[in-house]
Steps between C-alpha positions, in 0.01 A plus 500: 500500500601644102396194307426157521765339255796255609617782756183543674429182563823476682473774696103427569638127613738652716300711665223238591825245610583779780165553589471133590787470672446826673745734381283780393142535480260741277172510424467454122732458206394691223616309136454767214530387114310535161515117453180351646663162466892619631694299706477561802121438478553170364787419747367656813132565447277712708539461908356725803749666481599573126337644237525548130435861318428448115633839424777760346766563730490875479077497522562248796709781655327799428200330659701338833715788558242770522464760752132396506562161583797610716274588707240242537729234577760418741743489277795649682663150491438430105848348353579492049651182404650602170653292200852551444354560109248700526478877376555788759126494594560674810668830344227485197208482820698830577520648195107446430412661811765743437311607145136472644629791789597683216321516175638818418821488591816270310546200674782294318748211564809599377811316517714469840841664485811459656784260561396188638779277697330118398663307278191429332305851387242474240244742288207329421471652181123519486287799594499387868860647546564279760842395593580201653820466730637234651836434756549111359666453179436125527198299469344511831339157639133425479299673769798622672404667825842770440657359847780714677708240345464483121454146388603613165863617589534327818544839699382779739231681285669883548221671295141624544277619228338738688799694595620491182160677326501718813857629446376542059227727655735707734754551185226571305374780735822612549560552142213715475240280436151511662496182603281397781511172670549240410194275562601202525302159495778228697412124481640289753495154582221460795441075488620228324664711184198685396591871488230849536489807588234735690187623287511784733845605410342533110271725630772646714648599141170631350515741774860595459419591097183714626709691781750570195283609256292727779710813435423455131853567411711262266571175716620166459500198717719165469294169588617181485411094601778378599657214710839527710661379157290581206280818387267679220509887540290765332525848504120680489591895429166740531545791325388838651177651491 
């Protein structure tokens, strides 16, 4: 779980309300933040079954998302819980591994072109480059769970993020571009509004930037985290070697 602030506790609470009542079950829930003293500790404290990481996000995932300790753990099952705030930490886990494959070579994040259909399409502006999309031009309720029917508009929900980025990548391609992928990182609602996506399908994505970069011609591959309404996309181009 990415951070232990007013959002993790939530989730964290939610999580151990459905385990009681027996709508999911898991071994351990993991709480990562730099505060010693966040929230969520305070809130929730330590149980059997959840645990709190004093650390760095992106040192936390280095670390946990390891081919090493791939590995040595059944892990096959491992879920992220991430914050609706935080930074693109799965695409900059990428982009590290990305850069140690290749000390020699360029490995840069550059920004993602193209026309984007959402209503809502901004640049971050910082050297990130990421751009965050979204289909809602309203304010979305709290922890909304993006039902087939929108709660916001009070109708059928006719779009899907992932078809959307799919169909940037295809244009892209099609334009000329060497576009592979995209890897993408989809949260969806499991249990009782908290939202996450496979660790294995980040890995899934490392292996889709090494397979690009393998012929050591110029490449690029779109990633993004997204949700069926919301998204943050990057574009990480390797230049030829």
């Amino acid at each position: 779980m990415v951070g232990g602030g007013c959002y993790g506790t939530f989730y964290a609470s939610q999580l151990a309300k459905a385990k009681a009542r027996g709508k999911t079950d898991y071994r351990t829930v993991i709480v990562v933040d730099r505060d010693r003293d966040c929230r969520a500790r305070r809130d929730l404290g330590e149980t059997p079954d959840r645990e709190f990481v004093l650390s760095d996000w992106s040192v936390f995932f280095d670390d946990w998302l390891s081919d090493a300790r791939r590995t040595t753990n059944d892990a096959r099952d491992d879920q992220i819980v991430p914050s609706p705030h935080m930074p693109h930490l799965m695409f900059e886990w990428v982009y590290r591994r990305a850069r140690e494959r290749w000390p020699d070579r360029d490995v840069l994040v550059t920004p993602v072109p193209g026309d984007f259909p959402t209503p809502y399409d901004r640049q971050s502006g910082g050297p990130d480059e990421t751009r965050y999309v979204s289909w809602a031009d309203w304010i979305c309720p709290t922890h909304c769970i993006e039902p087939a029917l929108c709660p916001a508009i009070g109708a059928p929900r006719t779009w899907e993020m992932s078809d959307t980025v799919r169909d940037l990548a295809s244009r892209l391609r099609a334009n000329g571009r060497p576009v592979s992928g995209p890897a993408l990182f989809v949260c969806k609602h499991e249990v009782f509004g908290v939202g996450m996506f496979a660790a294995d399908a980040v890995r899934a994505g490392d292996r889709l930037v090494a397979e690009a970069g393998a012929s050591g011609n110029h490449a690029e591959v779109l990633v993004g985290t997204i949700s069926s309404c919301h998204g943050a996309l990057n574009l990480l181009a390797l230049g030829a070697q």
